[in-house]
Structures are given as structure tokens and as C-alpha cells.
C-alpha positions in Angstrom: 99.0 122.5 105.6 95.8 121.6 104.7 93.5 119.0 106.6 93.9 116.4 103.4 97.8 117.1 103.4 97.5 116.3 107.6 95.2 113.2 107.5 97.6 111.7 104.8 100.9 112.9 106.5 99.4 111.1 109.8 97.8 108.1 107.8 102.0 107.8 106.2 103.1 108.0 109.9 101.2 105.2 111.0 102.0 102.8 108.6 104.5 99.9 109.4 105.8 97.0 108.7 103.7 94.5 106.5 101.0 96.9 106.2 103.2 99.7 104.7 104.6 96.5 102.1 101.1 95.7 101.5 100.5 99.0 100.1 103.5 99.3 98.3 103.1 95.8 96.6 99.3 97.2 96.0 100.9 100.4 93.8 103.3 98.5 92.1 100.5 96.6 90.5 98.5 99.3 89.8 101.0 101.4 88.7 102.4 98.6 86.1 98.6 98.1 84.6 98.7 101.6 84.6 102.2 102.9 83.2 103.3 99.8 82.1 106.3 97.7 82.5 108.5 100.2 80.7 106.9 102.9 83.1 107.5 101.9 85.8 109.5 104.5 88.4 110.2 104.7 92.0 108.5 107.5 91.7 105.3 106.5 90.7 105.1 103.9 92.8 106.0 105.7 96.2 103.4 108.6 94.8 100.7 106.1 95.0 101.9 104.3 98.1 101.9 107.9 99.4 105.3 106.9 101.0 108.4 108.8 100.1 111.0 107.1 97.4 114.1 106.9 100.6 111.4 104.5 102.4 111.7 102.3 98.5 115.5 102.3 98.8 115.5 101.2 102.3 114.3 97.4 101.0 114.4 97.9 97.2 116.8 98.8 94.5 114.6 99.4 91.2 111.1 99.5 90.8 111.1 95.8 89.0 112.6 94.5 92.6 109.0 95.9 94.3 107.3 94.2 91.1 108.8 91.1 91.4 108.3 91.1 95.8 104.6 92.0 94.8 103.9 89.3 92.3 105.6 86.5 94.8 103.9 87.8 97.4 100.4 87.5 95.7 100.9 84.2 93.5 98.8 81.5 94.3 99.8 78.4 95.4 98.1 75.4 94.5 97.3 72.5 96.9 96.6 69.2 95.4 94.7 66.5 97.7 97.5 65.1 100.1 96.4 61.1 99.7 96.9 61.9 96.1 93.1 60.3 95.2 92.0 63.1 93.0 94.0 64.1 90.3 91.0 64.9 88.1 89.3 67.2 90.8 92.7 68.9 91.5 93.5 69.4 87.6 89.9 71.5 87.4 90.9 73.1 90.3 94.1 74.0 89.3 92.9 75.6 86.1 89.5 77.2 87.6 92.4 78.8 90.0 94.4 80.0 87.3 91.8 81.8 84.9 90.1 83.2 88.0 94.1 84.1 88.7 94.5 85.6 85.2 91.4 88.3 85.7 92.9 89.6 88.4 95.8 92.4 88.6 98.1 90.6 89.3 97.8 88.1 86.4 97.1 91.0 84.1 100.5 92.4 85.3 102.1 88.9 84.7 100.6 88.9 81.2 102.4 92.2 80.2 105.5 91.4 82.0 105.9 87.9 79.2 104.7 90.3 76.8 107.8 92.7 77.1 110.1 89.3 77.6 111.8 90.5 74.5 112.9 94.0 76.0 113.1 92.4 79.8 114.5 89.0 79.2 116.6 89.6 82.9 112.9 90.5 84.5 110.9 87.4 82.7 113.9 84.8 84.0 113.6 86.1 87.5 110.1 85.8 87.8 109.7 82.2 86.7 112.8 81.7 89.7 111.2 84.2 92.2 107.9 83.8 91.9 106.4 80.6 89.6 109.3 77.6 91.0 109.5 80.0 94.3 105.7 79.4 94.7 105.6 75.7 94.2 105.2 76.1 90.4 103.1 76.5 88.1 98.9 75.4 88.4 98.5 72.3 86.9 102.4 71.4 86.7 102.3 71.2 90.8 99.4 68.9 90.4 101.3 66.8 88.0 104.2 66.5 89.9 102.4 65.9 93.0 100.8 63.1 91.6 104.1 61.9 89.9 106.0 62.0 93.2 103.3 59.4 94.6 103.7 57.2 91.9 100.6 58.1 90.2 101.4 59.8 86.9 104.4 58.2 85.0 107.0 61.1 86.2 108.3 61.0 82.2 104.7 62.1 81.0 105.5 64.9 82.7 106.9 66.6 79.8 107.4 70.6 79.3 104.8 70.2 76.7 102.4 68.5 78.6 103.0 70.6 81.6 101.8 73.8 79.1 99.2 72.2 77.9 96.4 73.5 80.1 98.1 77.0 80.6 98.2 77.4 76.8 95.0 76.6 75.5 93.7 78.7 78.8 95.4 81.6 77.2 94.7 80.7 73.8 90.7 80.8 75.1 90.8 84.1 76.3 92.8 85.6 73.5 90.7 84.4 71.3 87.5 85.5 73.1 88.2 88.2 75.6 86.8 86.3 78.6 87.6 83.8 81.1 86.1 80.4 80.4 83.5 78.2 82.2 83.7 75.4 83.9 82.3 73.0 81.0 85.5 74.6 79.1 88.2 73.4 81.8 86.5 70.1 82.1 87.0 69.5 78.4 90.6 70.6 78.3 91.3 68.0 81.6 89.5 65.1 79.6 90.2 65.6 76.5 93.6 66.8 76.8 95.3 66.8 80.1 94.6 63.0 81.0 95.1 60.9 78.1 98.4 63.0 77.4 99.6 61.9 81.2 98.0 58.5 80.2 95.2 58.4 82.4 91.5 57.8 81.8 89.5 60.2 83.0 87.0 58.1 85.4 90.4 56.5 86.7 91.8 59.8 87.1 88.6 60.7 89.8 88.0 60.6 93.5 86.1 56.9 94.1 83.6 58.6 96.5 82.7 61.6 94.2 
């Protein structure tokens, strides 16, 4: 055995518990962005997690189980401001969260996996159940019905279109231009779009003390 094989037959060893998932959730991303959805093996992911496939099996039953673990465990959860006095600042927030989100692997993994809807239609339904409502939802819907809950927003503005409408023309953006979008951008999508559709103005829709 060679010292390489030795330091990463000991480095195996020593790995436990969350940080032995960590690393597994780590190559399941990588190895989707790599191989793709469709590629996607036990074996592939336990040869980058340098783990062996039996330690897989012991929590897992198919490579999209680890997928969908990884992506829960990495989606961010937004917070909107408790009193409910900001639902302007928390809307920008929300979608500043989301493209920053979308440039990372995990989003980019997200991306392909609605992509490929039409070949995993199983795989696309369990994520919006395990991960996006698991989570808390989705961005700017969890501000909406935050503020909706508190009797801020009209709870029957909160439409599935209007819910959409940030996360689609944020994708529509960087479709169109191959980059994630300023913050001038997102402020024009919250006033010009988000508000008025949930029927508030936006310098009601603000903090007083900002």
C-alpha cells in the first residue's frame, strides 16, 4: 500500500457521523453537475466521498435519495422580520438570497434536476415536498405568507402566479443574460412587480425607520 492509499484509508476511518454525511452530500452535488442527473450512480458518488457503496446503502436506497438529503440539507431558509414591518426589505432579501442561491451548486443542481422533470417527474415532486415546503418554501412565497399570516398582505393576493413572479423573471434574467442580476434589478422587480401585484405601494410596503 502506498502512503496516498494509507493517508486516505486512515482519513475514511476517521470519518463519522455528520462529517462523513457532509461529504457525501458534498459528492452528490458535484457528481450531479458533473455526470448529470441521469448519471448519477452509487458508485460515483461513494468514489468521490472516498467511502465505500455498503456505507451508501446503510442510510440510502438510490443515488437520488443522497441527492435529495443533500439539496434539503443545503436549501436556504428564508427569515422574514418577525414584527412583520418590512416587507419591502425582506422581498429584496429574499430575491438577493435566491440569485446569490442560484450561482451556487446547489442551485445549479436544482436547475438541472426541473430540467429533466419530464424524464424524473417522481424526483421533481419529491423535491418541491422534501426540500422547497420542507424548508419553509420558497424565497419570496415565505415572505408573502409571512406577511399574509399577520394580516398584512391580503392572504388571496397570494396567488400561485404572484408567488412565481419574482422566481420567474429571476430566471428569465439569467437565461437571457448568463449572469446573476444587481441589486438595481431586484429592486425593480419588487416595485414594479411584486408590490402592486400583492396590492401594496412600495413606500407603504417599507420599514418607517429605514
Amino acid at each position: 500500500m502506498t502512503d496516498e492509499q494509507g493517508t486516505r484509508a486512515s482519513d475514511r476511518s476517521r470519518r463519522r457521523g455528520a462529517e462523513l454525511v457532509s461529504a457525501i452530500h458534498r459528492s452528490v452535488i458535484e457528481e450531479a453537475l458533473q455526470a448529470g442527473v441521469n448519471g448519477l450512480t452509487m458508485e460515483g458518488i461513494a468514489k468521490r466521498a472516498a467511502t465505500a457503496k455498503t456505507v451508501l446503502y446503510r442510510r440510502w436506497s438510490s443515488p437520488q435519495e443522497i441527492l435529495l438529503d443533500a439539496l434539503h440539507a443545503t436549501y436556504p431558509r428564508e427569515t422574514p422580520a418577525p414584527e412583520a414591518d418590512d416587507l419591502r426589505g425582506d422581498l429584496l432579501r429574499s430575491l438577493r438570497q435566491m440569485a446569490d442561491w442560484m450561482g451556487q451548486p446547489t442551485g445549479r443542481v436544482i436547475g438541472e434536476v426541473m430540467l429533466e422533470r419530464h424524464r424524473h417527474p417522481e424526483l421533481v415532486e419529491s423535491l418541491y415536498k422534501r426540500v422547497f415546503d420542507a424548508r419553509g418554501g420558497r424565497f419570496t412565497l415565505t415572505v408573502m405568507r409571512h406577511y399574509a399570516e399577520r394580516g398584512v398582505v391580503d392572504p388571496a393576493r397570494v396567488t400561485p402566479v404572484v408567488a412565481d413572479i419574482g422566481e420567474a423573471l429571476l430566471i428569465k434574467y439569467m437565461t437571457d443574460n448568463g449572469r446573476l442580476p444587481d441589486d438595481e434589478w431586484i429592486a425593480a422587480v419588487v416595485d414594479q412587480a411584486i408590490l402592486p401585484a400583492l396590492g401594496v405601494a412600495p413606500e407603504r410596503a417599507a420599514r418607517s425607520s429605514a
